[in-house]
LUMBA-156025 format. One record per residue: residue in one letter; x, z, y of N, C-alpha, C in turn. Coordinates in steps of 0.05 Angstrom, whole numbers, plus 5000, padded with zeros to 4 digits. Layout:
REM LUMBA-156025
AXZYXZYXZY ...
REM end
This chain:
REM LUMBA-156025
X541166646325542066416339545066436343 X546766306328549966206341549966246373 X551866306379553666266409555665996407 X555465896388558065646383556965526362 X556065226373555765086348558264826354 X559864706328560664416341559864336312 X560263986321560563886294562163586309 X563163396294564063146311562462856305 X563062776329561162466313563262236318 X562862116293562861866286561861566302 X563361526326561861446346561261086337 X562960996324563560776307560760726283 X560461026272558860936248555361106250 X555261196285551561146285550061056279 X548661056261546060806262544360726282 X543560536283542260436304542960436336 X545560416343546860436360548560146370 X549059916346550259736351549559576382 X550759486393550559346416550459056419 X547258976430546858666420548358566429 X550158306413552258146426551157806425 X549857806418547457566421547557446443 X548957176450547656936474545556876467 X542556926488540156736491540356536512 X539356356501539156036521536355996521 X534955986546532855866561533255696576 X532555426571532455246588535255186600 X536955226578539055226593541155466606 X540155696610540255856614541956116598 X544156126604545656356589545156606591 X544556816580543257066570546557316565 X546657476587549457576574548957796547 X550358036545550458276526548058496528 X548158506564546958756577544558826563 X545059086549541959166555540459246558 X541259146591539759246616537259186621 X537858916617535158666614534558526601 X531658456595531158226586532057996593 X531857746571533257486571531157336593 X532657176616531957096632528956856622 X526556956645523656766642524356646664 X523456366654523056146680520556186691 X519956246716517556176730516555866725 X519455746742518055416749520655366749 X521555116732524155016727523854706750 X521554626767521554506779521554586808 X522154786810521654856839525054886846 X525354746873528954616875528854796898 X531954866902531454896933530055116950 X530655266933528555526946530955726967 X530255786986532155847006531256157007 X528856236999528756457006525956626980 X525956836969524056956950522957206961 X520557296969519657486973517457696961 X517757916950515758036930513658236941 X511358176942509458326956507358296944 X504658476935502158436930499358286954 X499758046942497457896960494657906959 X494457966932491057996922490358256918 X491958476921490858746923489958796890 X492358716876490758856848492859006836 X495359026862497959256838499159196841 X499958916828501958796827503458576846 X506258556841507158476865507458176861 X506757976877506857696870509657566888 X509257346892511957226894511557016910 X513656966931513356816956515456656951 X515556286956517756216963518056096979 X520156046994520555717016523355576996 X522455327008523455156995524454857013 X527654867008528254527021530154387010 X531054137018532954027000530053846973 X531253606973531053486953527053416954 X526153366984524053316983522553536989 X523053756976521653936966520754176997 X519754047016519854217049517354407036 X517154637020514154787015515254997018 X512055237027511755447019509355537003 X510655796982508755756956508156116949 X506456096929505556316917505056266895 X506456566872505856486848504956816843 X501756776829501456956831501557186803 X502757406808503157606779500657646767 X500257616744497457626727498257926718 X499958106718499658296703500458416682 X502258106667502358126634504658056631 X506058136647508957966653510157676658 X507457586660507957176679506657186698 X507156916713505856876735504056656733 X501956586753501256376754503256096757 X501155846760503455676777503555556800 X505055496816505455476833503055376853 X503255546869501055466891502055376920 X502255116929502855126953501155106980 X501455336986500855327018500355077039 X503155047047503654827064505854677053 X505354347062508354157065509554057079 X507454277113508454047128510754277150 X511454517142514854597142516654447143 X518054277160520754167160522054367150 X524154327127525554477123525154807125 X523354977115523055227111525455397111 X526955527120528855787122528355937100 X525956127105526056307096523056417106 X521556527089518656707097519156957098 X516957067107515957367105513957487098 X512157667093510157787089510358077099 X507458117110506158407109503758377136 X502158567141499258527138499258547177 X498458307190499858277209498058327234 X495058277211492658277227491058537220 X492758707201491658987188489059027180 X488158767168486058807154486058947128 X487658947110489259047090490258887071 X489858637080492158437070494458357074 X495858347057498558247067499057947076 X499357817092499457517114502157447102 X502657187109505457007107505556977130 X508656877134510056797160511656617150 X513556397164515056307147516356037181 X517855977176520655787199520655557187 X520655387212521455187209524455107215 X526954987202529254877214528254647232 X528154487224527554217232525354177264 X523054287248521354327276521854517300 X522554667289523854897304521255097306 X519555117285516755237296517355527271 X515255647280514055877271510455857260 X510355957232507955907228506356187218 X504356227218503056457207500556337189 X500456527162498756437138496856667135 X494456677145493057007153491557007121 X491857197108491157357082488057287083 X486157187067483757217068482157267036 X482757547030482557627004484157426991 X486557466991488557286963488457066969 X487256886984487156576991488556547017 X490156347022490656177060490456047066 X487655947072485655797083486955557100 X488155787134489455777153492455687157 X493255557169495855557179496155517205 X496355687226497555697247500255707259 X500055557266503355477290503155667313 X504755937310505556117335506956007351 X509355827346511455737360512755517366 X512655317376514155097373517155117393 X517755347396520055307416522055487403 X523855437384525155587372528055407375 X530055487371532655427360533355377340 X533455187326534655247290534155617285 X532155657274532255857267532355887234 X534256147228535056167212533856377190 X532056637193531556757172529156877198 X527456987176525457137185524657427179 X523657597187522657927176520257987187 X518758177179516158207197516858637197 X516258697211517958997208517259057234 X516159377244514959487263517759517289 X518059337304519959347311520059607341 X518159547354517259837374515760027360 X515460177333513660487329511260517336 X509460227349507660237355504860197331 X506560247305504260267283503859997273 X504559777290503459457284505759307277 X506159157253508559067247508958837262 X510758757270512258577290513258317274 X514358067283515357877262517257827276 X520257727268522257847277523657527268 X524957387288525657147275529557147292 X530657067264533957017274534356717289 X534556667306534156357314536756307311 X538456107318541656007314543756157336 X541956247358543556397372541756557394 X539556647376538256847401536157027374 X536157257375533757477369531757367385 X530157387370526657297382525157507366 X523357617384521757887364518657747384 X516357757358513757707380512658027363 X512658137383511558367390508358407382 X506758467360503958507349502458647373 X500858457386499258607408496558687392 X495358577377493558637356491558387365 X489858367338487858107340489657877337 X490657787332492157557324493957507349 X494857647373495757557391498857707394 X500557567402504157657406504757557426 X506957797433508557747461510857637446 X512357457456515357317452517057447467 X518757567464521357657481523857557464 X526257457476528157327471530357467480 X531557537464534357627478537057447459 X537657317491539457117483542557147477 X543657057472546857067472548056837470 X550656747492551056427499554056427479 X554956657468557656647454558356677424 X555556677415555056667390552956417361 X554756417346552456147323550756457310 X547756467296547856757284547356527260 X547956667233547556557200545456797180 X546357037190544057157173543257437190 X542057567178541057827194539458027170 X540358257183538858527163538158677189 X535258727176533758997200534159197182 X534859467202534959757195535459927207 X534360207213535360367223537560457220 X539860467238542660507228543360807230 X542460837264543661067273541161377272 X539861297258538261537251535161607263 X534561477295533861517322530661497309 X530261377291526761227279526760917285 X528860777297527260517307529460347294 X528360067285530759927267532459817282 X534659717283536359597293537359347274 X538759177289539558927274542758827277 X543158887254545458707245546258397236 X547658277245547657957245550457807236 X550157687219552257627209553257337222 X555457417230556157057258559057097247 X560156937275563556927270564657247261 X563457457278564057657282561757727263 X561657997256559358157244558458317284 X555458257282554458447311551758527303 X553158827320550859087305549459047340 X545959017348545059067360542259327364 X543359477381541959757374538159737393 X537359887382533759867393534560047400 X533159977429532760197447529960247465 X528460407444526060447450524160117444 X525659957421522759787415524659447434 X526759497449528259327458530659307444 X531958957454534458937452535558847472 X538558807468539958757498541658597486 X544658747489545858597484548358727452 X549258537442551258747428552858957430 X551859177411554259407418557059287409 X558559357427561159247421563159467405 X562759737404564659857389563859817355 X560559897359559759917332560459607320 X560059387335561159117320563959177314 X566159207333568059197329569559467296 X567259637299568859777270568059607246 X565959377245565659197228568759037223 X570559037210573258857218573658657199 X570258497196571458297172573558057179 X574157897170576057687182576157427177 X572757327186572657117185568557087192 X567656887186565856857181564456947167 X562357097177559457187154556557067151 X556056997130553556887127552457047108 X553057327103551057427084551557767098 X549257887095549458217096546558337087 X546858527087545358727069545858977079 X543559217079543859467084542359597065 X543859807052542360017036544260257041 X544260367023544660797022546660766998 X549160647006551960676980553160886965 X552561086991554561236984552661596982 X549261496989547461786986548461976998 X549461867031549161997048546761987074 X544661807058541661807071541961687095 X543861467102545261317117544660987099 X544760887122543960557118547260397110 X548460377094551460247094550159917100 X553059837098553059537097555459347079 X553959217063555659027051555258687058 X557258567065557558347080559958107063 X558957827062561057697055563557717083 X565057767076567857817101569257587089 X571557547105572857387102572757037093 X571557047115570656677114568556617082 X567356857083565556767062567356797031 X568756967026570956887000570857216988 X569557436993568557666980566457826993 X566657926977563558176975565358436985 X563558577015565658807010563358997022 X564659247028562259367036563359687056 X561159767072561959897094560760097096 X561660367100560660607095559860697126 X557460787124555460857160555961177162 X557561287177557661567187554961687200 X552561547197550861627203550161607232 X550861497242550961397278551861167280 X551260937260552660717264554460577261 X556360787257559660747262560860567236 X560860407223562660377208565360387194 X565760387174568460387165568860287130 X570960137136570759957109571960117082 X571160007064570660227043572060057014 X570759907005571359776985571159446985 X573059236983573158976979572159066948 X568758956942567858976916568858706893 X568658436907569058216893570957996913 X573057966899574557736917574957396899 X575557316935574557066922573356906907 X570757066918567556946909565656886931 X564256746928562056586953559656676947 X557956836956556657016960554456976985 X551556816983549856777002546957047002 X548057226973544757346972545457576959 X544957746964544658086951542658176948 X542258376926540758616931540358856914 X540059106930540359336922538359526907 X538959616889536759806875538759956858 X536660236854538360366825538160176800 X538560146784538059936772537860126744 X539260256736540260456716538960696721 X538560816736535960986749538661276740 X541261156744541561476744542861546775 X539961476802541161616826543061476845 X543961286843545461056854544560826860 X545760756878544260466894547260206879 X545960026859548059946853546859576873 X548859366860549359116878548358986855 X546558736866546658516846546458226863 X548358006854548557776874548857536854 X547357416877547757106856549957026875 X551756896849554556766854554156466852 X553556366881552656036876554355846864 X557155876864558455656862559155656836 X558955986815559455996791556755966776 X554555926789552155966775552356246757 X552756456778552456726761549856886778 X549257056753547357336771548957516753 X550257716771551657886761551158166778 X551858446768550758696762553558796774 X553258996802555859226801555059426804 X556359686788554259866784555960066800 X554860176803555560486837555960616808 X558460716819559461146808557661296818 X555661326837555361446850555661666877 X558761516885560661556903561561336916 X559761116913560460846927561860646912 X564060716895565760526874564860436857 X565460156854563459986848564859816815 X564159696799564759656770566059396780 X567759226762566958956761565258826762 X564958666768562458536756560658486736 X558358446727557658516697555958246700 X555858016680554557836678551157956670 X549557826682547457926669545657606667 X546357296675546157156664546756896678 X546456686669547356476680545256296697 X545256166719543255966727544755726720 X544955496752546055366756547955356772 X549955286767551955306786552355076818 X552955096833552155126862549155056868 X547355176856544455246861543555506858 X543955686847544255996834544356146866 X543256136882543556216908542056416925 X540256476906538956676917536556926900 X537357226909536157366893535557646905 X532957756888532357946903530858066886 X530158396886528458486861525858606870 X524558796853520758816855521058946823 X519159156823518159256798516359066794 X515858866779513458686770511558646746 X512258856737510858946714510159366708 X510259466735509059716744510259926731 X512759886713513660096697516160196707 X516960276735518160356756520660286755 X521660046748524660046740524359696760 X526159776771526559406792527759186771 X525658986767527458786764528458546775 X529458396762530658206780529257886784 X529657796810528257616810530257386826 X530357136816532557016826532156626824 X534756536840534556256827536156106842 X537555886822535455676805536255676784 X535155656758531955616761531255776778 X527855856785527356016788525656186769 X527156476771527156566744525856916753 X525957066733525957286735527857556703 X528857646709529657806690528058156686 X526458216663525358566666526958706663 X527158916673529359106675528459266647 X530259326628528559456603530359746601 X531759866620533660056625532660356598 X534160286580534460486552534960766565 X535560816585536661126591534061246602 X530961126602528961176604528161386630 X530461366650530061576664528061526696 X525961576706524561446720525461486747 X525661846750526761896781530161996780 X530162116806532862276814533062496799 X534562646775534262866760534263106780 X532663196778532763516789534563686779 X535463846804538263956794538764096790 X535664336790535464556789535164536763 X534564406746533764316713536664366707 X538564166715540064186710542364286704 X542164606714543864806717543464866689 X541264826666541164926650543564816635 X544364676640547764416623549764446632 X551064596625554364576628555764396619 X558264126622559563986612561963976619 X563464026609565964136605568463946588 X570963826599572263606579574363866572 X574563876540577164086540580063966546 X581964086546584664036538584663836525 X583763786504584763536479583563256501 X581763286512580163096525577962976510 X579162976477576762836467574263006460 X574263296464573163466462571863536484 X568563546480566863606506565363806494 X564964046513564064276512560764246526 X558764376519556164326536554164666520 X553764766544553265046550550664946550 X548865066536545965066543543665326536 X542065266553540965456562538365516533 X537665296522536665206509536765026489 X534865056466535764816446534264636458 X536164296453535964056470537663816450 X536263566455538363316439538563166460 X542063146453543662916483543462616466 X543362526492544462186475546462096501 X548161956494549961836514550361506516 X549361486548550661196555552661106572 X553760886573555160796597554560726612 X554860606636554160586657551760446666 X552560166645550959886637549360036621 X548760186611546160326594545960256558 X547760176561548360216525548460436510 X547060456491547060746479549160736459 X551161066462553961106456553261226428 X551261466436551061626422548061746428 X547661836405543661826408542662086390 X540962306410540162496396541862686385 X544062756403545962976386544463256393 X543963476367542863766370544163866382 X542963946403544364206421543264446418 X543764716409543964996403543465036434 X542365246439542765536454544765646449 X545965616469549665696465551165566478 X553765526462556365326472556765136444 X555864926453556264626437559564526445 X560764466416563964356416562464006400 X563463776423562763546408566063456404 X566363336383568463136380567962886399 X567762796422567062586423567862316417 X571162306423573062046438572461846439 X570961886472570761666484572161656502 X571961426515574761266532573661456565 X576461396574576561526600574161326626 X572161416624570161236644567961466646 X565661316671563461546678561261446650 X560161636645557461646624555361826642 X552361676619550461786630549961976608 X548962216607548362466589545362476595 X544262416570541662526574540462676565 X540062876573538563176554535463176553 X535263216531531663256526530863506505 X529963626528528663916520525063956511 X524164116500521564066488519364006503 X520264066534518064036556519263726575 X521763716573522663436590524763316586 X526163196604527862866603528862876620 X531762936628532962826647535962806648 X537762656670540462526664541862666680 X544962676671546762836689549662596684 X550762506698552962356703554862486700 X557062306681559362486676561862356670 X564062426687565962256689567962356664 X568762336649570662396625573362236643 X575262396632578262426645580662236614 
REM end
């Protein structure tokens, strides 16, 4: 066995490496490069107006089905379409029509029978309704509430630890939580505030403690902390390290930066970018990156998307009719934007993802239309690479730069992608030894994927 093998490649003349540059049109529908995903399926090209999408299994067979509310243009419903399994859905099933104006629903199993239930707001009426699960059917519609405020979004989420999930409603200017006493019965507690409009809201544990707290997107961004299963009133420091500067109608919490901390990304600035805020782990905020400027931004959401370990962004851009892709370094810094396809433009308003076809990769689910994209991610990698595996790989950029060195422990074949998951380079032999590649590729992060006779897995690598 050599101690040194190199040879160079020809990064230009791989076979089977070309990169589809193909526009697909559905329905209208522009299809970008990526391929990340499949070319966008219409669910229901008649369904207008959908304010809000939720992905959850209703019938208990796996798979996750699909919730909408819906207003504007007649259209006051809430619906279910359910996943057959095979990558479509049924069609549209509606619940109820008699939602004034629907917000936004929820799901999860409220009466713990082991179904998952609907929830879902009224604007107009000002009511609250519950849709109780009865093996995959909802028979029922009950009115919990008729005394609400313009309320604005809904969650159902164990808000006191008491094992029973809670339903959690943003009204126009008051938190309203009805508390799951069990058997179909809730306590209402209201905690009001006379100096605030609220527009959107994210539950999460911020500061570590076990119990979620809520963030609300108003004039100000206001972080309100649980204390023991209560709320009060706003923390005012933790709002105040929020320093957007203007109006917010959109936020989101996930783990940016894999410090096992809840961040937050928020439209700031009177609604005109995407930016996002790094959590010291107690709450605290501090702003980090303006990701997209001047862009109008009502809907996010977070997943690895690329599965190499990073929580990246995906948002529908209403006013451009875009769904577009930013992909995490893995240190929080975020790409351009990456088209991944077109709706309609100021309808394109809302999106959110779900593995929906069980092969562990999130895809995307969005609209209008209302659509779905499969995630078909080529870098095949399912979890977080283990790192202990990974000591077996050394990578190394030499002096020349275009020259990468890779130490292995074992014989192994690399293939290389970018970020977006395009394959660079595919199946290069790796010796037991020290591998010299020619590579020259451009100064950006790649994914390295090594495959040894027993396994598969990725190591991130930033070339200089």
């Amino acid at each position: 066995m050599t101690d040194s093998y190199s040879f160079e490649v020809k990064i230009n003349c791989l076979p089977a490496m070309k990169i589809l540059l193909t526009s697909f049109f559905l329905i209208g529908i522009s299809y970008s490069s990526l391929a990340q995903f499949d070319p966008p399926q219409v669910i229901d090209p008649d369904v207008f107006g959908i304010t809000k999408i939720v992905a959850t299994d209703l019938n208990n067979d796996g798979f996750k089905d699909l919730i909408t509310s819906q207003k504007y243009h007649s259209n006051d419903k809430i619906s279910v379409f359910f996943n057959n399994g095979q990558e479509n859905f049924s069609e549209q099933i509606i619940l109820t029509t008699n939602i004034d104006t629907p917000e936004g629903v929820a799901a999860g199993d409220l009466n713990q029978d082991g179904w998952n239930d609907i929830a879902g707001i009224s604007l107009d009426s000002n009511s609250l309704y519950w849709f109780p699960n009865a093996d995959g059917s909802f028979p029922n519609e009950i009115q919990l509430d008729s005394g609400l405020i313009m309320p604005e979004d809904i969650e159902i989420v164990d808000i006191d630890n008491d094992g029973k999930p809670d339903i959690v409603v943003l009204d126009h200017t008051n938190i309203v939580v009805y508390y799951n006493l069990g058997n179909g019965n809730f306590n209402k507690i209201t905690t009001p505030n006379d100096h605030f409009e609220y527009y959107a809201f994210s539950i999460a544990d911020i500061d570590g403690d076990g119990y979620k707290d809520i963030i609300i997107g108003s004039g100000q961004v206001l972080v309100y902390m649980n204390d023991n299963g209560l709320f009060t009133t706003h923390d005012i420091v933790r709002s105040n390290s929020i320093a957007n500067n203007g109006f917010c109608f959109m936020l989101h919490t996930a783990d940016l930066d894999g410090n096992n901390s809840m961040d937050l990304i928020i439209d700031g600035n009177s609604n005109s970018e995407i930016s996002w805020y790094a959590n010291d782990g107690n709450g605290f905020f501090t702003f980090m990156e303006s990701i997209e400027n001047t862009i109008q931004c009502h809907s996010v959401t977070t997943a690895d998307i690329n599965e190499d370990g990073s929580i990246d962004i995906l948002a529908a851009l209403f006013q451009e009719g875009e769904i577009v892709w930013y992909a995490n370094d893995g240190s929080g810094d975020f790409s351009e934007k990456r088209l991944i396809c077109n709706g309609t433009p100021a309808s394109t308003i809302v999106a959110t993802n779900a593995d929906l076809n069980n092969d562990g990769k999130p895809d995307l689910i969005w609209a209008h239309p209302f659509s779905y994209n499969l995630n078909r991610n080529p870098v095949g990698i399912r979890n977080k690479p283990n790192t202990a595996k990974l000591s077996g790989f050394t990578v190394q950029q030499s002096a020349e730069q275009s020259m990468v060195i890779i130490k292995a422990q074992t014989t192994a074949s690399l293939s290389i992608f970018d970020i977006q998951g395009h394959c660079i380079a595919e199946n290069l032999p790796l010796e037991a030894g020290s591998n010299t590649l020619n590579l020259s590729l451009k100064s950006k992060l790649y994914l390295f994927r090594f495959s040894t006779a027993t396994d598969t897995f990725i190591k991130k690598i930033l070339l200089k």
